[in-house]
C-alpha positions in Angstrom: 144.0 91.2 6.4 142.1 88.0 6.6 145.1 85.8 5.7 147.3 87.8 8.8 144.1 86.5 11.1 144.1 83.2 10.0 147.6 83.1 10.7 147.5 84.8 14.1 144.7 82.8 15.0 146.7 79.7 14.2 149.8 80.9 16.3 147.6 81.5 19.2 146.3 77.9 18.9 149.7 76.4 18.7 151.4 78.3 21.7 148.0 77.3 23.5 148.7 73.8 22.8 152.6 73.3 23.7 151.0 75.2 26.9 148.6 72.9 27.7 151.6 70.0 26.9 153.9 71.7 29.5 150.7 71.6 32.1 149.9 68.3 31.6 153.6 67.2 31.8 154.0 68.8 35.2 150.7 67.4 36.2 151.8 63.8 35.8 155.0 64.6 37.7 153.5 66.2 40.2 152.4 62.6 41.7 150.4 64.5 44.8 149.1 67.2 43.5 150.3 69.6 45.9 151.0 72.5 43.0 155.2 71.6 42.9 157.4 68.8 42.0 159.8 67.2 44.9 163.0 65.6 44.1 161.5 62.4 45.2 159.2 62.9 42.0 161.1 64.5 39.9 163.4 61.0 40.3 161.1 59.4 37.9 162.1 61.5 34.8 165.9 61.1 34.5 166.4 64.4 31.9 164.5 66.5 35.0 166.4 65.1 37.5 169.5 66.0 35.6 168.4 69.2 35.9 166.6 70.0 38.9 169.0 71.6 40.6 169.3 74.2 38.0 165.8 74.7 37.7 165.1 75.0 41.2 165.4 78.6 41.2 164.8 79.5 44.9 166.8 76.4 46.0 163.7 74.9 48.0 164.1 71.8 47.3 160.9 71.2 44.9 160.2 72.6 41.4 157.1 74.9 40.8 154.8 75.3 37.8 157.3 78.6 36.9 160.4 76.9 37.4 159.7 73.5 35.6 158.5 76.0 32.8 162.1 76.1 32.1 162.9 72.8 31.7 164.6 71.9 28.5 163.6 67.9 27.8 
């Protein structure tokens, strides 16, 4: 039982941390802070850029937290 905590407790941590990553990833593309990435910023990453399109979900023109979620780079 203790050994199936530990190892819980150590996959908890790790998805924790690749969420934290993906945060702080669309914090640094989200140059003005405004809660989405434009197409204007996004145009500093060329593998999101490739993609943008496909990730923009409700074709708006700008990627949110959600949609960048699914961004394979």
């Amino acid at each position: 039982m203790k050994n199936l905590a530990i190892a819980l407790s150590a996959a908890v941590m790790t998805l924790a941390s690749v969420g934290a990553q993906a945060n702080s990833d669309f914090d640094k593309l989200d140059m003005n802070g405004d809660g989405y990435i434009s197409m204007e910023e996004a145009k500093a990453h060329d593998g999101l850029m490739a993609q943008f399109n496909e990730l923009d979900a409700d074709q708006d023109g700008q990627l949110s937290q959600a949609e960048f979620d699914n961004y394979q780079g």
